[in-house]
N, C-alpha and C positions, 0 to 999 in steps of 0.2 A: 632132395634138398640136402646142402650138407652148411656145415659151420659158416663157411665164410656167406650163404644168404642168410645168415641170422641177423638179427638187428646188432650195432655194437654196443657195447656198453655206456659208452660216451650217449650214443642216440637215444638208448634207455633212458640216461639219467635226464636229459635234455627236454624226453617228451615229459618223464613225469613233473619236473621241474616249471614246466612252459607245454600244459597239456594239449594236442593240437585241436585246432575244430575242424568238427566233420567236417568232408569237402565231397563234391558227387565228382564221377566219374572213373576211371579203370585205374587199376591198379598194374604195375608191370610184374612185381612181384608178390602173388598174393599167399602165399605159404610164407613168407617174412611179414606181408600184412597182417595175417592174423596170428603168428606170435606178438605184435605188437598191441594187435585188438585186443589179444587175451592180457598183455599186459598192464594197458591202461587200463582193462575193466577192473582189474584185480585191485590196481590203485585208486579208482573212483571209490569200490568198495572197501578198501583200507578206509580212505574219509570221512567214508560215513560212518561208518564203527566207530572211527576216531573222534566224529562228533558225539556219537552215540553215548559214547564211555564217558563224555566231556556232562553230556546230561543228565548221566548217573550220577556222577559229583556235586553235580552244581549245588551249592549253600541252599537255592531257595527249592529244591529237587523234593515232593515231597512220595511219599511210600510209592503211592499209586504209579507215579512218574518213571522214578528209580525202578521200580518191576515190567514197567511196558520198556523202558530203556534196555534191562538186562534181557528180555525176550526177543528183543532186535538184535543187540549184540550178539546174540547165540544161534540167531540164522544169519546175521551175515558171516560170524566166522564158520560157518556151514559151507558158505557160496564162497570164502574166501578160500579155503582147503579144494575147490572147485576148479577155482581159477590156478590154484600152485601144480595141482597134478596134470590140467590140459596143457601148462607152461612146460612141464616136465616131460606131456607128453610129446608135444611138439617138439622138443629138442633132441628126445634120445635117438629118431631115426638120422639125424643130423651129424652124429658124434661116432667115431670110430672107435667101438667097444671092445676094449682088447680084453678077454677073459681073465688076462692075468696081471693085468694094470692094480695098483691100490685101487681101494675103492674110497669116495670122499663119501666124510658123514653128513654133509648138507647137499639136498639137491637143487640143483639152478635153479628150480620152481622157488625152491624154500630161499635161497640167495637171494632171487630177486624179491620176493617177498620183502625181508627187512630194509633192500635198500628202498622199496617205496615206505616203510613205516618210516626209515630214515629222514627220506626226502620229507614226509607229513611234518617231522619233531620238528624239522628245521624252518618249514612255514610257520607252522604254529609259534616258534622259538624267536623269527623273524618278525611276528607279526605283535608278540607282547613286548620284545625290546622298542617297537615303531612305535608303542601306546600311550608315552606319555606318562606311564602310570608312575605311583612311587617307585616300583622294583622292577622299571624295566631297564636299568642297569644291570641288573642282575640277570638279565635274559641276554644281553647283547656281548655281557662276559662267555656267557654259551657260547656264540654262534662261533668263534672260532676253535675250536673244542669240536663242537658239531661237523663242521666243513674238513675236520681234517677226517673225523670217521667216516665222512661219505668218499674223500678220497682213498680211502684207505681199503675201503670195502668195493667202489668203481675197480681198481688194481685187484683187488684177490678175485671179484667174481670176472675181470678179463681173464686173469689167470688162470682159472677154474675152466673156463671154456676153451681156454687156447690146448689146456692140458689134456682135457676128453675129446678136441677135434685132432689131437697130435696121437692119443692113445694112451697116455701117459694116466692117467686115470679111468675112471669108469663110475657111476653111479647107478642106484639105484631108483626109478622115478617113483615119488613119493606119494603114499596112499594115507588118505586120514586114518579110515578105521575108526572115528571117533562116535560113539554114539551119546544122543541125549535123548531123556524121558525116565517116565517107571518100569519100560519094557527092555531097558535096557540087563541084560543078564548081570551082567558086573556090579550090579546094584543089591546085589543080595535078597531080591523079592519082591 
């Protein structure tokens, strides 16, 4: 596989945007399928974090709530660091790694990452300006603010790709490393 079967970034932003439904039967190209699989899964599980997070907040959210909510959020972003490295992993055989290219400090796993956080603010952002409510003026002043950082960021991660399938750069694919519990060393005991 190399760069140009990757999904484009326009397609990216388009599934996450207008998520598709399953559909049976073959695929022609299934190594660009399942960067796409791995991609929408990673944004399913952005959602649900993001509702997750939305339950930790909530005014009527009481202890018990707020603690089962923080122990979801802290395995999905487990499964969300899952989904950026198989993203990452998928792309590095794809890119023509010149040993002496700069190196970028975000990986395309991680790139694409914020633009589905992106794409969540701006439903969600979209969805309290549509509400009727007192201050959803004050969300609809957002949305143009928002739409221009999603363009803005479509353009740098094309860029970012055009750049490691030309050689022009190089990346590193990105590894959590993150541990949670008491057995965690870095804990001090």
């Amino acid at each position: 596989m190399n760069v140009s079967d990757l999904p484009t970034v326009a397609t990216i932003v388009g599934a996450l945007l207008h998520p598709p439904v399953p559909e049976g039967g073959t695929r022609t190209d299934e190594e660009a399928a399942e960067v796409m699989d791995t991609i929408l899964a990673l944004h399913r599980n952005n959602v649900e974090q993001w509702d997750r997070e939305d339950d930790a907040r909530g005014d009527n959210a009481d202890d018990a709530m707020v603690a089962a909510a923080k122990r979801d959020i802290d395995r999905l972003n487990g499964v969300r660091h899952g989904f950026i490295e198989a993203i990452d992993r998928a792309i590095l055989p794809a890119v023509n790694g010149c040993e002496g290219a700069s190196l970028v400090t975000e990986s395309p796993g991680m790139a694409i990452d914020r633009l589905s956080v992106l794409v969540i603010r701006i439903a969600s952002t979209e969805a309290r300006a549509a509400s009727g409510s007192a201050d959803a003026s004050r969300y609809r002043e957002r949305l143009p603010r928002l739409r221009s950082q999603l363009r803005a960021l479509e353009e740098a991660i094309t860029a970012l790709l055009n750049d490691l399938a030309e050689g022009n750069r190089r990346f590193v694919a990105y590894e959590s490393l993150k541990l949670y519990g008491p057995e965690d060393p870095g804990r001090g005991g």
